[in-house]
C-alpha positions as CSV (number, residue, x, y, z in Angstrom):
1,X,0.0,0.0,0.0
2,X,2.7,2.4,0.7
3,X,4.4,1.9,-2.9
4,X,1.0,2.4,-4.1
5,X,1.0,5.7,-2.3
6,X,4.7,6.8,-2.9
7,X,4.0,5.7,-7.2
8,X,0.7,8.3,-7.3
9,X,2.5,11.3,-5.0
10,X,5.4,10.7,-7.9
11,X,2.6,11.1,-10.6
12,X,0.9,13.7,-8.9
13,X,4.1,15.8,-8.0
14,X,5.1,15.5,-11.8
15,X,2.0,16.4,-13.3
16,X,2.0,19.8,-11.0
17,X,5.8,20.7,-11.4
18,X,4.4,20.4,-15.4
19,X,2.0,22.7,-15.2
20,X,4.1,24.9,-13.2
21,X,6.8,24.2,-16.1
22,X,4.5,25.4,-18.7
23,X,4.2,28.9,-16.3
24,X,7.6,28.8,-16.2
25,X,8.3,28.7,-19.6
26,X,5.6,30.6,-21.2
27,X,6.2,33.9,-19.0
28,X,10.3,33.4,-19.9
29,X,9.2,32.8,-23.2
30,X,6.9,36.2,-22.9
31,X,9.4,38.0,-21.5
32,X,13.0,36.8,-23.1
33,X,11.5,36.2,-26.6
34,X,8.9,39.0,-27.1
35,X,10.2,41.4,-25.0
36,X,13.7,41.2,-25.2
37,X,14.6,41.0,-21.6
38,X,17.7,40.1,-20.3
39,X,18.1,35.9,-19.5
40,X,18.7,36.1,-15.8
41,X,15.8,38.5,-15.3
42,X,13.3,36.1,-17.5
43,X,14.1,33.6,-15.8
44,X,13.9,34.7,-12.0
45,X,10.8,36.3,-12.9
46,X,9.2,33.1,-14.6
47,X,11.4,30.2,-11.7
48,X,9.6,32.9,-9.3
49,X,6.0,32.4,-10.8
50,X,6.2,28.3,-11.5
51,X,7.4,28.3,-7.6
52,X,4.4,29.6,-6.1
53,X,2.6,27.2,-8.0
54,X,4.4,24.3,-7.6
55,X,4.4,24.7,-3.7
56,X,0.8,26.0,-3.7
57,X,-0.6,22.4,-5.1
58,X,2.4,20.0,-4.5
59,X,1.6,21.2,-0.6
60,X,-1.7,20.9,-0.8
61,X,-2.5,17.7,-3.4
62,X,0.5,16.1,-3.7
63,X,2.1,15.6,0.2
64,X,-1.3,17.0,1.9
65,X,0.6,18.2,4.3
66,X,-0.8,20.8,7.0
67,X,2.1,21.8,8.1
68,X,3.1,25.2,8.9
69,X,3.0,27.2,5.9
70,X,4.9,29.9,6.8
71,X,8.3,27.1,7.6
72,X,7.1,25.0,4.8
73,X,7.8,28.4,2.6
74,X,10.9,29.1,4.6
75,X,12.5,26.3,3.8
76,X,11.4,26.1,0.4
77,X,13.1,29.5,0.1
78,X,16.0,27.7,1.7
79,X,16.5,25.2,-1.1
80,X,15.9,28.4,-4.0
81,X,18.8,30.6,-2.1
82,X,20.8,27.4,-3.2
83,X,19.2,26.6,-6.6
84,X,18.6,29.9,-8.0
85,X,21.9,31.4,-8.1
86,X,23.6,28.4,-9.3
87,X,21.1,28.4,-12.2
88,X,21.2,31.6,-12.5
89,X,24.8,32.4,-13.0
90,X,25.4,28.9,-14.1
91,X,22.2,29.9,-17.3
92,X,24.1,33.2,-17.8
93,X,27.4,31.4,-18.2
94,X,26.0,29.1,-20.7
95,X,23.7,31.8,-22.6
96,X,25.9,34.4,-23.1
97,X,29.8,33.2,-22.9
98,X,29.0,29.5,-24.6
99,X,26.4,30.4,-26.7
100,X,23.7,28.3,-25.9
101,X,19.9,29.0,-26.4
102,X,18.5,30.4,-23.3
103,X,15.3,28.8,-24.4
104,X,17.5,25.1,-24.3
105,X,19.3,26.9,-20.6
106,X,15.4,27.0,-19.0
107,X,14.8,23.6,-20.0
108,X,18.2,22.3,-18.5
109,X,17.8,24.2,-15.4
110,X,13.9,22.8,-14.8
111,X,14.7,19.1,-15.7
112,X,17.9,19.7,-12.8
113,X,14.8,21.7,-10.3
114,X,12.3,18.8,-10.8
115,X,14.7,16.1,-9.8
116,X,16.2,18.4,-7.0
117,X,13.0,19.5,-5.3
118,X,11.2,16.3,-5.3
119,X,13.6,14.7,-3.3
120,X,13.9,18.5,-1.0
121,X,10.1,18.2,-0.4
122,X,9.6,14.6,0.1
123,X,13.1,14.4,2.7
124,X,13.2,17.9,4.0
125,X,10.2,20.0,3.6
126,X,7.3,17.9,4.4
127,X,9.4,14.8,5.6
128,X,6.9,14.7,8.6
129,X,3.6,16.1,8.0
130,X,2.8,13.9,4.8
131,X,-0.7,12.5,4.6
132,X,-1.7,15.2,7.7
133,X,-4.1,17.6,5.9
134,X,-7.6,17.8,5.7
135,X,-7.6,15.3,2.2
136,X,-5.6,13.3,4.0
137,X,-7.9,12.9,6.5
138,X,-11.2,12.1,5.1
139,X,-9.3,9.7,3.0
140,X,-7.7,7.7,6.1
141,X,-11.7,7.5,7.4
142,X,-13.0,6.0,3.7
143,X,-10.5,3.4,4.3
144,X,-10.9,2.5,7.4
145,X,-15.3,2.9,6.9
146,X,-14.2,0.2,3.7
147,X,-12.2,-2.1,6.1
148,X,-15.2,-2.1,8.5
């Protein structure tokens, strides 16, 4: 039962961190290919967006967690103060010294943020409030009014 559980929080964790990828890359897109703004500031505007989002539903769907938002956030933040610059010099580097296609930068740097924060969230963020949330909840008394 708990593979079962662990398999759909995977499939549930990678169908949010898609749609938050197609935030992501739409408002770069908007703003590095239409508008002409600089890579770094594209992307921390868009990684900024697809965040909010990500935690937003991966908090609330994925881990149903009730933990404490506020520290859930905080050390979300924790994990960005990390990822972000690295990406974002590390996407500079790449886009304007080697040449590469910021679009092609984004995509590298979201593939390395899905792998990264999964394991952040599952280990670190909500490690031990998982399955604790309201959801949760009625879902725990469903099983145990079926095992009756």
């Amino acid at each position: 039962m708990a593979k079962h559980k662990e398999f759909w929080r995977t499939v549930k964790f990678t169908l949010f961190s898609a749609s938050a990828g197609i935030i992501q890359f739409g408002s770069y897109a908007l703003l590095y290919d239409l508008l002409r703004v600089e890579h770094w500031i594209s992307y921390l505007v868009a990684l900024i967006l697809s965040v909010l989002w990500n935690f937003t539903l991966n908090r609330r769907f994925t881990f149903k967690s009730a933990s404490n938002v506020p520290l859930a956030m905080l050390l979300v933040f924790a994990y960005y103060c990390v990822f972000t610059p690295v990406t974002t010099v590390g996407g500079q580097y790449l886009e304007s010294t080697l040449g590469w296609d910021g679009n092609l930068v984004t995509l590298v740097s979201m593939a390395l943020n899905f792998v990264t924060e999964f394991l952040y969230d599952r280990y670190v963020v909500f490690r031990k409030t998982i399955d604790t949330n309201d959801i949760a909840m009625r879902e725990k008394k469903r099983e145990a009014e079926k095992a009756e």
